[in-house]
C-alpha positions as CSV (number, residue, x, y, z in Angstrom):
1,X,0.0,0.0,0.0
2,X,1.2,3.4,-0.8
3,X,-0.3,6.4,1.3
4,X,0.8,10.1,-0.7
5,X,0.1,13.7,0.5
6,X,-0.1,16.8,-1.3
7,X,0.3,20.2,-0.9
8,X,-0.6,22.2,-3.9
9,X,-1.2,26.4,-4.2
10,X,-4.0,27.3,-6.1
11,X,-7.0,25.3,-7.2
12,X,-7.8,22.5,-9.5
13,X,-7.4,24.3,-12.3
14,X,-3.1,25.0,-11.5
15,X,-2.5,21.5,-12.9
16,X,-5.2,20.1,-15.9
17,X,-6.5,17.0,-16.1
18,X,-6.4,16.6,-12.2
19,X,-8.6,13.4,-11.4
20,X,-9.5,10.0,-9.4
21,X,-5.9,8.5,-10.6
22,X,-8.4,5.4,-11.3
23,X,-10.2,7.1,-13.9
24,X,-7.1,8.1,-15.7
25,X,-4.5,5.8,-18.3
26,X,-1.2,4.8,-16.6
27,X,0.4,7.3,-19.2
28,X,-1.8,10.2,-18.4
29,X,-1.3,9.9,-14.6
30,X,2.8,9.7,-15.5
31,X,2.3,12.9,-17.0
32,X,0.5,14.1,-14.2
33,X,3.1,12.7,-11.6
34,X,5.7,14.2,-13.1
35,X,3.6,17.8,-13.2
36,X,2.7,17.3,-9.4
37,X,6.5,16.5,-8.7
38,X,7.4,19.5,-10.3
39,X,4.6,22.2,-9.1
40,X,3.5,21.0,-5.7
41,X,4.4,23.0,-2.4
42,X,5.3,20.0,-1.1
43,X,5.0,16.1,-1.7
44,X,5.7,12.4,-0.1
45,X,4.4,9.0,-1.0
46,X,4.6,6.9,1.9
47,X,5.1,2.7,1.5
48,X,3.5,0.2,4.1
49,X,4.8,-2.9,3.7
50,X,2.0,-6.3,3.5
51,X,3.6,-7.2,6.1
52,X,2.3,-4.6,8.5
53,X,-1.0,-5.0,6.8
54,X,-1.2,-8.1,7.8
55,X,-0.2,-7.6,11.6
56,X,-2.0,-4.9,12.1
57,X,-4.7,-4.5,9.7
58,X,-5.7,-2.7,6.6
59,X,-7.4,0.4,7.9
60,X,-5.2,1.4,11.1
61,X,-1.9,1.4,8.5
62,X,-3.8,4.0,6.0
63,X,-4.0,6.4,9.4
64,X,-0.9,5.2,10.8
65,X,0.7,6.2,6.6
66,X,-1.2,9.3,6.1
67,X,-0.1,10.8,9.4
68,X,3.4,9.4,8.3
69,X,2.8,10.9,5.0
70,X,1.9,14.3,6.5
71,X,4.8,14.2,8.5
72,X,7.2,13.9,5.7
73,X,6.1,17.0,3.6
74,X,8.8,19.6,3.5
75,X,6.1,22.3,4.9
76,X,3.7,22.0,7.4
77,X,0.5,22.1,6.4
78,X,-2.3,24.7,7.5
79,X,-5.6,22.6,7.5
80,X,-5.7,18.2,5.7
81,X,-8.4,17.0,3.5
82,X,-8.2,13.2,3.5
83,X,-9.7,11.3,1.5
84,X,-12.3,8.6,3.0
85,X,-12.3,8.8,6.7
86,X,-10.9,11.2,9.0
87,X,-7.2,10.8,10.4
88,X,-7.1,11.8,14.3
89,X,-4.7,12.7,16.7
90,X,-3.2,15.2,13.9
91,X,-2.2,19.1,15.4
92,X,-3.8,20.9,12.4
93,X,-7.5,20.6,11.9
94,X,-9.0,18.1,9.1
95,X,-12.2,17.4,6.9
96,X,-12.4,13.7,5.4
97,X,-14.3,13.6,2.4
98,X,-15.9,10.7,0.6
99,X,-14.8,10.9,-2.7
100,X,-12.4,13.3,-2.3
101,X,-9.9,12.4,-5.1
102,X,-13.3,13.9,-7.1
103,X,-13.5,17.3,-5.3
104,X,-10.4,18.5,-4.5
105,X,-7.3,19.2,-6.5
106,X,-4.6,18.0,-3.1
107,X,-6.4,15.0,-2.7
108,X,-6.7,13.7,-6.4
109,X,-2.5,14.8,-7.1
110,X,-1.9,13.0,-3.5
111,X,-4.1,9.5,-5.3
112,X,-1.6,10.1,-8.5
113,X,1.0,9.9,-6.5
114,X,0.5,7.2,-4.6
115,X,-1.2,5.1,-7.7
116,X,2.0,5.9,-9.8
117,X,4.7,4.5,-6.8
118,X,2.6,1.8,-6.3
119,X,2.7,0.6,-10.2
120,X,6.3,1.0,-10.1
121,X,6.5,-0.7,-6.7
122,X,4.4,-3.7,-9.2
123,X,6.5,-3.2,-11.7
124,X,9.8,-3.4,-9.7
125,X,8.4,-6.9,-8.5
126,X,7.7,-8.3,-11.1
127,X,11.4,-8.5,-12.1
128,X,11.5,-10.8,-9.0
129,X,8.5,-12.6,-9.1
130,X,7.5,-13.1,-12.8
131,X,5.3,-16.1,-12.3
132,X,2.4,-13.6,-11.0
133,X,2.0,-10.7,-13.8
134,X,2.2,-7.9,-11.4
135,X,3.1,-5.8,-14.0
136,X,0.2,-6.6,-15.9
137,X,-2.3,-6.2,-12.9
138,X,-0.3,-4.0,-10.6
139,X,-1.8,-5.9,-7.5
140,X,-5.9,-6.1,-8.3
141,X,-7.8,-9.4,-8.3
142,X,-7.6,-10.8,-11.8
143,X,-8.1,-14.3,-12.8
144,X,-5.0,-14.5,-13.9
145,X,-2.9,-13.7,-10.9
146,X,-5.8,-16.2,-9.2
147,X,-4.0,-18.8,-11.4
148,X,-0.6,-17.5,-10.6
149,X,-1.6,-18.3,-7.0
150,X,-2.8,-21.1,-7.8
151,X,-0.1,-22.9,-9.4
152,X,2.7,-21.1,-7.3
153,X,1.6,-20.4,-4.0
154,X,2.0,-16.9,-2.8
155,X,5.4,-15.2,-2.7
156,X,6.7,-12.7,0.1
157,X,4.9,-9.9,-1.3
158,X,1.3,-11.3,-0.7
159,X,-0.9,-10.0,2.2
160,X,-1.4,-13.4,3.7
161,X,-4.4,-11.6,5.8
162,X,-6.3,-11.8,2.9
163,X,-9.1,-13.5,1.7
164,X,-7.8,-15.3,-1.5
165,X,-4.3,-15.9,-0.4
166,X,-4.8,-17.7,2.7
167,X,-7.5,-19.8,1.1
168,X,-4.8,-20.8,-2.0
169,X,-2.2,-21.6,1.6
170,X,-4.9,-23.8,3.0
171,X,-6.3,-25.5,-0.5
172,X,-3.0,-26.1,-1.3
173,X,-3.5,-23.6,-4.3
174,X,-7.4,-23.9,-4.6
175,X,-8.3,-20.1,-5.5
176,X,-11.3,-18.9,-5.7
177,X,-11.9,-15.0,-6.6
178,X,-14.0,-13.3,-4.1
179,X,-16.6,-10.9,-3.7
180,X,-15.8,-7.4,-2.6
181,X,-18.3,-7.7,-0.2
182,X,-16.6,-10.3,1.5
183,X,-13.8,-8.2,2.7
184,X,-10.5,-6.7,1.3
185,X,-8.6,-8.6,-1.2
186,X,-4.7,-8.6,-2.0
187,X,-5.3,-6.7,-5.0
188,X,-7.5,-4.2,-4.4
189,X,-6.2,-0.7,-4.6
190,X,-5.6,0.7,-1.1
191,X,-3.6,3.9,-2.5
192,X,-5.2,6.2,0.0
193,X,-3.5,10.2,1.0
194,X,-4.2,12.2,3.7
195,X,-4.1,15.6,1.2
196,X,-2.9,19.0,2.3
């Protein structure tokens, strides 16, 4: 997982083409990284490792990485949208907004950055681990990386917390794709931001 924050002057209109990073083409949220890099006040993309997902759970590492990735932004900031839920204990005030990534300009350049080091993070593993395709499906649920777990077993990289992985440990490689509504999977995409 890969929490970012952003701390941009102006409004949505400073940077066009500013979206959800899901609703944008890998190429066109490069572009935008690279514009966010280069105009932002201030920037961080923060990695959790799956292994602290899976000790301590999905939801307590995004507030436990967007405070981190507050923290690391060269400038303090004056008031933190976050996108989602509300991130407490912080010393400046806060609004969590559902759909945030949709409303404000910090919060959708703090989702590009952290969707754009995550698919490199994919990327980067796949060189290790070329069995799964995570350069194809930069960590969400597809039948094929179902098979891949399947006929490999999980690699280090896995959240073994989750649904499908720890089935294909105890089937001995029987995978069956859930249902969102059963809970997280491996692959969903957790690239949340605190925004600033």
């Amino acid at each position: 997982m890969v929490v970012g924050a952003v701390m941009l002057q102006g409004g949505r209109g400073r940077i066009d083409g500013l979206a959800d990073s899901k609703l944008l083409t890998p190429a066109r949220r490069e572009e935008l990284y690279a514009e966010i890099v280069e105009r932002a006040y201030a920037w961080s993309a923060i990695v959790i490792p799956c292994h602290d997902i899976d000790r301590i759970g999905l939801h307590r590492c995004n507030i436990t990485g967007m405070r981190r990735a507050l923290a690391a932004l060269d400038k303090r900031p004056a008031y933190v949208l976050s996108d989602g839920f509300p991130v407490p204990g912080l010393d400046v005030p806060g609004l969590a907004m559902i759909k945030g990534d949709q409303a404000a300009a910090c919060v959708a350049a703090a989702s590009i950055i952290a969707k754009v080091t995550r698919d490199r993070i994919m990327v980067a593993l796949h060189e290790r681990y070329p069995e799964y395709g995570f350069d194809v499906h930069k960590g969400y649920v597809t039948r094929a990386h179902g098979k891949a777990l399947t006929m490999h077993g999980p690699c280090a990289e896995h959240r073994f917390s989750y649904v499908n992985v720890g089935r294909a440990l105890r089937n001995n490689g029987d995978v069956v794709l859930e249902e969102e509504a059963e809970g997280d999977l491996p692959g969903e995409d957790r690239t949340e931001g605190a925004r600033a």
